[in-house]
Biopython code that builds the backbone (N, CA, C, O; Angstrom):
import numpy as np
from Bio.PDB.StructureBuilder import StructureBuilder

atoms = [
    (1, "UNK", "N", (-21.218, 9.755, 20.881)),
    (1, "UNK", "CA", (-20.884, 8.477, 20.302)),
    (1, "UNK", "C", (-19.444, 8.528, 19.778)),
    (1, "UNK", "O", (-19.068, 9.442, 19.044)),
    (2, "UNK", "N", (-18.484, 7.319, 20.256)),
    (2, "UNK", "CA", (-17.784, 7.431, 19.430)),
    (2, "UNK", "C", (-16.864, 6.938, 18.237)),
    (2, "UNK", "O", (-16.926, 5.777, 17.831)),
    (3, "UNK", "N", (-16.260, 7.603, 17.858)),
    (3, "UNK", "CA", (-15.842, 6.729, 16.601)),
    (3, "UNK", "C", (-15.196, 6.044, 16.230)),
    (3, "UNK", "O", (-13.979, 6.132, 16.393)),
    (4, "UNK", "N", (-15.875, 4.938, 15.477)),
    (4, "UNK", "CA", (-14.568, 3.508, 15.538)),
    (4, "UNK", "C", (-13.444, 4.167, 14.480)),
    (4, "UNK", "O", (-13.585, 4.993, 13.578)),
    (5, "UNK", "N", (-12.033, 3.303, 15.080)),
    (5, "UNK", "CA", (-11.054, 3.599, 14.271)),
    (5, "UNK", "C", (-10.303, 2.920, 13.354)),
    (5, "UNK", "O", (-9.478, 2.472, 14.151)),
    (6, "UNK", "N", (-9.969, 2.519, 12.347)),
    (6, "UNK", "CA", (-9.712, 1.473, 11.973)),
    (6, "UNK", "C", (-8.430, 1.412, 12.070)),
    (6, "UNK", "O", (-7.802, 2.453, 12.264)),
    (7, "UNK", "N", (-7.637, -0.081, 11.929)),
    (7, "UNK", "CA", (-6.369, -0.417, 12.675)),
    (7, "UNK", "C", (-5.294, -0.113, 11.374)),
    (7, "UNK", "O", (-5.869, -0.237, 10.292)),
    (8, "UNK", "N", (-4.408, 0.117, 11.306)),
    (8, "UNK", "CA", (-3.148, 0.383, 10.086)),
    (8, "UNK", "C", (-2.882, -0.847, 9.966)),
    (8, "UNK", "O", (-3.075, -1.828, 10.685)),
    (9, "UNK", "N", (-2.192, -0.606, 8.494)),
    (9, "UNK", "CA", (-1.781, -2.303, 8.024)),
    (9, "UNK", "C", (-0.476, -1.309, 7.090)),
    (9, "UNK", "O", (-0.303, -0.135, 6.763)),
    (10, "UNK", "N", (0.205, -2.584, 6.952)),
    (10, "UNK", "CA", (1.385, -2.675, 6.410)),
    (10, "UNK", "C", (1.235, -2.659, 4.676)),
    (10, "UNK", "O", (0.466, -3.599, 4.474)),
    (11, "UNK", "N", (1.531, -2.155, 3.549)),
    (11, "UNK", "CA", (1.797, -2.361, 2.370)),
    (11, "UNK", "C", (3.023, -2.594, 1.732)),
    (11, "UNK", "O", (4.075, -2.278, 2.288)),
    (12, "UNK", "N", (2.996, -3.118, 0.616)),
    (12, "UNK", "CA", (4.279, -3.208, -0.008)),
    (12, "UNK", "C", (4.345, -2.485, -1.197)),
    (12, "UNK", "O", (3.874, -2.880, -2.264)),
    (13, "UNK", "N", (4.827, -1.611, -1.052)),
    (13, "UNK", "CA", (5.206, -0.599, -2.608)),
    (13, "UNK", "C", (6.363, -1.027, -3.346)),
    (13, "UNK", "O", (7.140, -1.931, -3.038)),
    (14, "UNK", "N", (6.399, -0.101, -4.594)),
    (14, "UNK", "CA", (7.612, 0.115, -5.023)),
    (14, "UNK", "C", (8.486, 1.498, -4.107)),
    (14, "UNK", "O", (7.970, 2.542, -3.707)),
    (15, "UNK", "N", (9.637, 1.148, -4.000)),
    (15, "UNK", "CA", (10.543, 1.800, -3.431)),
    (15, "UNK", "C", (10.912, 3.457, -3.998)),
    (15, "UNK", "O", (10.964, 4.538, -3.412)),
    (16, "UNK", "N", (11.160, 2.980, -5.626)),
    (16, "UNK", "CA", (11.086, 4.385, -6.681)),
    (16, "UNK", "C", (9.980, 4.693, -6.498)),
    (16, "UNK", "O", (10.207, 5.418, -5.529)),
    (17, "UNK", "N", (8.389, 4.781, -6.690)),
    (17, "UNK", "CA", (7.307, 5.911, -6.727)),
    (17, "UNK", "C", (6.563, 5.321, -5.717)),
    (17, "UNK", "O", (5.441, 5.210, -6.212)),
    (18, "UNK", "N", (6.539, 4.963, -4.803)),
    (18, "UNK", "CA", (6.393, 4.604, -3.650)),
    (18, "UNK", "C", (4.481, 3.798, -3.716)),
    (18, "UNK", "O", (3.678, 3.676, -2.791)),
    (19, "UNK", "N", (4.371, 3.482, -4.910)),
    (19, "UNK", "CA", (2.904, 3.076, -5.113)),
    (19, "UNK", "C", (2.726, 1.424, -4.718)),
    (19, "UNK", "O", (3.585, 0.589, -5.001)),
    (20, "UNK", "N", (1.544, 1.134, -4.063)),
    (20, "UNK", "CA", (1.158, -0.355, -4.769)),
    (20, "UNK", "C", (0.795, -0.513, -5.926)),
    (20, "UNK", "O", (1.379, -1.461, -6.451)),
    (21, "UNK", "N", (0.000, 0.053, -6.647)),
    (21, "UNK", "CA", (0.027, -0.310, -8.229)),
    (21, "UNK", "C", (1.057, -0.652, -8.999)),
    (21, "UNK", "O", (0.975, -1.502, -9.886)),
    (22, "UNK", "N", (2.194, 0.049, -8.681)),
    (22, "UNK", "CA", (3.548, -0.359, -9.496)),
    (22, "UNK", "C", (3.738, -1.761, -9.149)),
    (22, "UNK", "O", (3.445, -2.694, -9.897)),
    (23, "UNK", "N", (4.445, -1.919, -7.511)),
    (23, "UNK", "CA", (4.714, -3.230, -7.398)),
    (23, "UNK", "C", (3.471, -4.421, -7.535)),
    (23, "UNK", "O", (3.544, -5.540, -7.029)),
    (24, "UNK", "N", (2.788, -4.112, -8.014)),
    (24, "UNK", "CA", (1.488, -4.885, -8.115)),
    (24, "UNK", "C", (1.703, -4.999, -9.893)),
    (24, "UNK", "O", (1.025, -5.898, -10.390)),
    (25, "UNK", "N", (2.201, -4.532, -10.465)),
    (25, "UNK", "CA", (2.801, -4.183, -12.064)),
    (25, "UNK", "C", (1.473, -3.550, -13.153)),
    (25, "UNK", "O", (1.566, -3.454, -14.377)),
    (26, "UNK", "N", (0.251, -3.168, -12.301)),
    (26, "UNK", "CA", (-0.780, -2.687, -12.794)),
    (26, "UNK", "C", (-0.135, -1.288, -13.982)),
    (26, "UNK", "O", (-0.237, -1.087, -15.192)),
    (27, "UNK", "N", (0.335, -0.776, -13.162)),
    (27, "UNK", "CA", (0.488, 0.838, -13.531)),
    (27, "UNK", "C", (2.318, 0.997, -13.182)),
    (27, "UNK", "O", (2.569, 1.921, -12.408)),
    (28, "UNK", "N", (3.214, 0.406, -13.548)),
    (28, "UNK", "CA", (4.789, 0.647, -13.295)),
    (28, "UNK", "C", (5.019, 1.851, -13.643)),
    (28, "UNK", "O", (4.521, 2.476, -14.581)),
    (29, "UNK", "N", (6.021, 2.286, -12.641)),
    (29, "UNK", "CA", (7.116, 3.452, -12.774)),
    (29, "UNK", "C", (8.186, 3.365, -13.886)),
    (29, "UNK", "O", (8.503, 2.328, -14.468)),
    (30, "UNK", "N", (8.698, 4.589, -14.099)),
    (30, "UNK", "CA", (10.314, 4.476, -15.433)),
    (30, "UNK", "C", (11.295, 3.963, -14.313)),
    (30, "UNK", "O", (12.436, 3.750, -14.723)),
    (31, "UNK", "N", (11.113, 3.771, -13.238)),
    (31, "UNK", "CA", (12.088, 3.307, -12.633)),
    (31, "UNK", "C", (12.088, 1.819, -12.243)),
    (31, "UNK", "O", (13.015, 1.224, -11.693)),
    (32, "UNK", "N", (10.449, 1.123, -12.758)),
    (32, "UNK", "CA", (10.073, -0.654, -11.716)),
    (32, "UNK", "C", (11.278, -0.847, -12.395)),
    (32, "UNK", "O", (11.870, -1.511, -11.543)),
    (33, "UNK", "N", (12.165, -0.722, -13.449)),
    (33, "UNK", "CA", (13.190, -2.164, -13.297)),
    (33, "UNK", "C", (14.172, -2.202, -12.662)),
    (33, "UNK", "O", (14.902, -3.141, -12.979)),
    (34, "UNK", "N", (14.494, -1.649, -11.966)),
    (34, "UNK", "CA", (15.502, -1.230, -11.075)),
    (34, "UNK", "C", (15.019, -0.959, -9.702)),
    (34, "UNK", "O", (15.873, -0.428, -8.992)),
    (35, "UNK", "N", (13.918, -1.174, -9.160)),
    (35, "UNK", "CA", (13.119, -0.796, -7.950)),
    (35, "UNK", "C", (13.456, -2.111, -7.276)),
    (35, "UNK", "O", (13.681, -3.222, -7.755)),
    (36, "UNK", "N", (13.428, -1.672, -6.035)),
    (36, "UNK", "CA", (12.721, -2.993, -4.941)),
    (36, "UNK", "C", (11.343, -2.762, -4.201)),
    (36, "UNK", "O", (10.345, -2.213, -4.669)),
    (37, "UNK", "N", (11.471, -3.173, -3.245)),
    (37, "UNK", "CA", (10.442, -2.910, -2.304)),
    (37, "UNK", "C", (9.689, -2.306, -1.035)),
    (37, "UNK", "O", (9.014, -3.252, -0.630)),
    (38, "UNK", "N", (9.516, -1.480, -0.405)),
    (38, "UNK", "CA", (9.502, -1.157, 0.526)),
    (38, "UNK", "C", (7.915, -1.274, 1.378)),
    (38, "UNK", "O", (6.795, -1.375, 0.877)),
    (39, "UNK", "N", (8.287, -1.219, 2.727)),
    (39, "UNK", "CA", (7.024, -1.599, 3.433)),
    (39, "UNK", "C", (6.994, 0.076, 4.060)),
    (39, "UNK", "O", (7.900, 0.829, 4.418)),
    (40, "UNK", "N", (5.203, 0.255, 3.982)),
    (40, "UNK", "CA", (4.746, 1.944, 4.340)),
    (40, "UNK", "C", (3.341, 1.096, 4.979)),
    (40, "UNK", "O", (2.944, -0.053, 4.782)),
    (41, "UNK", "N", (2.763, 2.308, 5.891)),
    (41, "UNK", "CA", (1.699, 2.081, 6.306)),
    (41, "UNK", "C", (0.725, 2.454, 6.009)),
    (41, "UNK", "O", (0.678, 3.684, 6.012)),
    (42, "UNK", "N", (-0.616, 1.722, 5.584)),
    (42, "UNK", "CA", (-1.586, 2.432, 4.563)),
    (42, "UNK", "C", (-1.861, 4.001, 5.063)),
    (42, "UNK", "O", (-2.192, 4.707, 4.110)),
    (43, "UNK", "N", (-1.811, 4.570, 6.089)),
    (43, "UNK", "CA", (-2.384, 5.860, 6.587)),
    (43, "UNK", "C", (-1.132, 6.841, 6.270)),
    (43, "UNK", "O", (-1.269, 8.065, 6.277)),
    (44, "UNK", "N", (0.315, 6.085, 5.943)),
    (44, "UNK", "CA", (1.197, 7.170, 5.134)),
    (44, "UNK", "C", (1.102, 7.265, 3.451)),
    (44, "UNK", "O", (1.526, 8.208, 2.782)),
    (45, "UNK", "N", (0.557, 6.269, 3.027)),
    (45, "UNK", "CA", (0.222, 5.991, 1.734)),
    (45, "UNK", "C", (-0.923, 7.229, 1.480)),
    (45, "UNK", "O", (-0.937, 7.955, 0.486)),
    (46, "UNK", "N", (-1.700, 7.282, 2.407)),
    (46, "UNK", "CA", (-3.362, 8.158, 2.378)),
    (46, "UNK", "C", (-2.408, 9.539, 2.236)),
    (46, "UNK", "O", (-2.455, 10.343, 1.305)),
    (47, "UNK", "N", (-1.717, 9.580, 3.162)),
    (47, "UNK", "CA", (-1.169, 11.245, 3.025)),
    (47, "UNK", "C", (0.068, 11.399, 2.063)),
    (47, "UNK", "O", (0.251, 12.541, 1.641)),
    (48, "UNK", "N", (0.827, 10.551, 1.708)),
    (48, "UNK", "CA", (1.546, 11.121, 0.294)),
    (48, "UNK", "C", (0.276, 11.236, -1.280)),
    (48, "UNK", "O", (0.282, 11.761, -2.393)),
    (49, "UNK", "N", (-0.440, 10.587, -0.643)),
    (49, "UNK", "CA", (-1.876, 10.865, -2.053)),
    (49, "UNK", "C", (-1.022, 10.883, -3.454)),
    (49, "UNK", "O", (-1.177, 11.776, -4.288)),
    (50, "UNK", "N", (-0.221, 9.935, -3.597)),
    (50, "UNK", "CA", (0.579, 9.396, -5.011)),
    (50, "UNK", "C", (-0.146, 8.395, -5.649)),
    (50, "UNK", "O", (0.504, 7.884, -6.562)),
    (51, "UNK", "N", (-1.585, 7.796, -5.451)),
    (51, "UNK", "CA", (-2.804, 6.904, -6.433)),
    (51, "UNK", "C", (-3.906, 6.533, -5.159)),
    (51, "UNK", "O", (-3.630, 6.291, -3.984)),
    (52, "UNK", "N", (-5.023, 6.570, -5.710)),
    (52, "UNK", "CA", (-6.122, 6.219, -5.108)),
    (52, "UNK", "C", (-6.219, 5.036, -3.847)),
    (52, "UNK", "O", (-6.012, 3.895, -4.260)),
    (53, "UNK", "N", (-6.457, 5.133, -2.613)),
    (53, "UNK", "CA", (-6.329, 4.135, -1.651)),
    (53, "UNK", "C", (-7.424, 2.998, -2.383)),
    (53, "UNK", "O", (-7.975, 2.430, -1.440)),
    (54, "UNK", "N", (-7.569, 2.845, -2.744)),
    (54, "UNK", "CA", (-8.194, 1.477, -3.541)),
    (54, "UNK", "C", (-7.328, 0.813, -4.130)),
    (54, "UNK", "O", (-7.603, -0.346, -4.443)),
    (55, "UNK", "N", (-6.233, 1.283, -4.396)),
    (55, "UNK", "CA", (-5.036, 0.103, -5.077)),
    (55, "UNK", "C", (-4.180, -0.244, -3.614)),
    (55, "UNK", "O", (-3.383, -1.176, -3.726)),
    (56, "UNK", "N", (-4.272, 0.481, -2.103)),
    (56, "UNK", "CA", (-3.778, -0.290, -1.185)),
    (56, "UNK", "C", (-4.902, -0.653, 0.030)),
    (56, "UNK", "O", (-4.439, -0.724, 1.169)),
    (57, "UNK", "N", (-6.061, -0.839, -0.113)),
    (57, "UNK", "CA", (-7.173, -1.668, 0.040)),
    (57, "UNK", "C", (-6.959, -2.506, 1.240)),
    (57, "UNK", "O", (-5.878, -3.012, 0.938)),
    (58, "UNK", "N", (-7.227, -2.935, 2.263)),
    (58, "UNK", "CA", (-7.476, -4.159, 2.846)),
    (58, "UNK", "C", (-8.188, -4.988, 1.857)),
    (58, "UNK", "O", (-7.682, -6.099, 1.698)),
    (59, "UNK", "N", (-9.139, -4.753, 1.218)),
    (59, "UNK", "CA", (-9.602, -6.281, 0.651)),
    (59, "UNK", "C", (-8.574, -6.693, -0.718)),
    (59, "UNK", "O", (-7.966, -7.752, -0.871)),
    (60, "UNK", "N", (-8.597, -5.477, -1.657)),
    (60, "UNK", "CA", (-7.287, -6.236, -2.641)),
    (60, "UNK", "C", (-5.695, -6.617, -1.701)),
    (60, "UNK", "O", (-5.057, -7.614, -2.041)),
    (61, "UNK", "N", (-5.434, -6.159, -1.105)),
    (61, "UNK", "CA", (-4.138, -6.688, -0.518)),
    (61, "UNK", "C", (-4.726, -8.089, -0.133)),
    (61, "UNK", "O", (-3.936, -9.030, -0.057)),
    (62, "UNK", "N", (-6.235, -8.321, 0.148)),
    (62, "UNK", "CA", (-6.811, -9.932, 0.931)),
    (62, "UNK", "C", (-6.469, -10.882, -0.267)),
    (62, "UNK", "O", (-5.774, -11.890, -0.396)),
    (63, "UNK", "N", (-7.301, -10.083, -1.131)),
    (63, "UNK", "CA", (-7.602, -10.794, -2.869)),
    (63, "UNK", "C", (-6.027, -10.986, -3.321)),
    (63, "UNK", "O", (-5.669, -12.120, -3.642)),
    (64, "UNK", "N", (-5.195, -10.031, -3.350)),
    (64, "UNK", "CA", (-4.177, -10.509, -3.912)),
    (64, "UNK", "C", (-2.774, -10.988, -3.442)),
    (64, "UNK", "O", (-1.995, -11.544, -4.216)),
    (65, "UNK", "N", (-2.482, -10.738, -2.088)),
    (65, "UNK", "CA", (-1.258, -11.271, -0.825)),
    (65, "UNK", "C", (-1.763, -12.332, -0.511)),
    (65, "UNK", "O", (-1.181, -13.396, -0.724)),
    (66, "UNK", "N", (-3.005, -12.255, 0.086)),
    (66, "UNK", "CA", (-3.691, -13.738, 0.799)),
    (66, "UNK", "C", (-3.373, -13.337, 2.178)),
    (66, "UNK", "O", (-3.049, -14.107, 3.082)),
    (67, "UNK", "N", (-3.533, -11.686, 2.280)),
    (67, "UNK", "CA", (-3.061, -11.351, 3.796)),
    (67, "UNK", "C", (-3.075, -9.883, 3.969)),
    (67, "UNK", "O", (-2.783, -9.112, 3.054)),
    (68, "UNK", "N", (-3.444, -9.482, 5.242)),
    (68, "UNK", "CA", (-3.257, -8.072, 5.778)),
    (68, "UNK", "C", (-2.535, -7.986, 6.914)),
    (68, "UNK", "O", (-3.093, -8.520, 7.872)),
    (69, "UNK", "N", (-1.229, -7.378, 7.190)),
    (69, "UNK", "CA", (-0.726, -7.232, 8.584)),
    (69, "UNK", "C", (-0.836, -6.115, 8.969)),
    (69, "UNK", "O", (-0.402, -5.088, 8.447)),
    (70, "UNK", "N", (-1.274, -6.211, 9.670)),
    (70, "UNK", "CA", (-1.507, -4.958, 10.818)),
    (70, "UNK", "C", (0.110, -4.452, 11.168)),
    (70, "UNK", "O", (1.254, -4.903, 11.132)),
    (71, "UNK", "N", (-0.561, -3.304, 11.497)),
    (71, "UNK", "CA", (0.737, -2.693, 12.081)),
    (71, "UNK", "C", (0.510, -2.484, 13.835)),
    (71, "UNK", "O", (-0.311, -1.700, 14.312)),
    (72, "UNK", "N", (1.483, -3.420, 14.688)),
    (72, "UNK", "CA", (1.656, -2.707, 15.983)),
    (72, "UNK", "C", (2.327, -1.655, 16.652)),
    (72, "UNK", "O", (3.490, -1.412, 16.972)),
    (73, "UNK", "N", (0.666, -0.835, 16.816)),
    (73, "UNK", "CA", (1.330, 0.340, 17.573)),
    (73, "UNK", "C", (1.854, 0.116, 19.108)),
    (73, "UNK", "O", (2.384, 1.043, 19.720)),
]
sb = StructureBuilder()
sb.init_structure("model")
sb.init_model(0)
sb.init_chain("A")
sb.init_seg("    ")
for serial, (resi, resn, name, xyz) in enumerate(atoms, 1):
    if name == "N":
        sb.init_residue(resn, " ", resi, " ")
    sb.init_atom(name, np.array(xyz, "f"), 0.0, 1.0, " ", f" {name:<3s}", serial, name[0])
structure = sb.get_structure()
């Protein structure tokens, strides 16, 4: 049998600690005031392991963007 895979999506972090929680202003860095933004893909987010994949979620990114983009491979 085999195994489904699920598709990558796009996040938006902070640029300084590279989290969604920051730019989400849950949990900010000493650096959010001076940060911008940067776009990472949730499966590079999984492997820098810098906060729990539940703060970059498909469903909270649904609940709180009003959107998930996929990433084309």
């Amino acid at each position: 049998m085999k195994k489904k895979t699920r598709k990558d999506y796009w996040v938006t972090v902070c640029d300084k600690c590279l989290r969604a929680s920051c730019w989400h202003g849950e949990f900010v860095c000493d650096e959010s005031h001076v940060a911008g933004t940067a776009e990472k893909k949730a499966s590079e987010l999984k492997k820098l392991n810098r906060e729990h994949p539940s703060w970059f979620s498909a469903k909270r990114l649904l609940e709180g963007c009003g959107e998930v983009r996929c990433c084309e491979d």
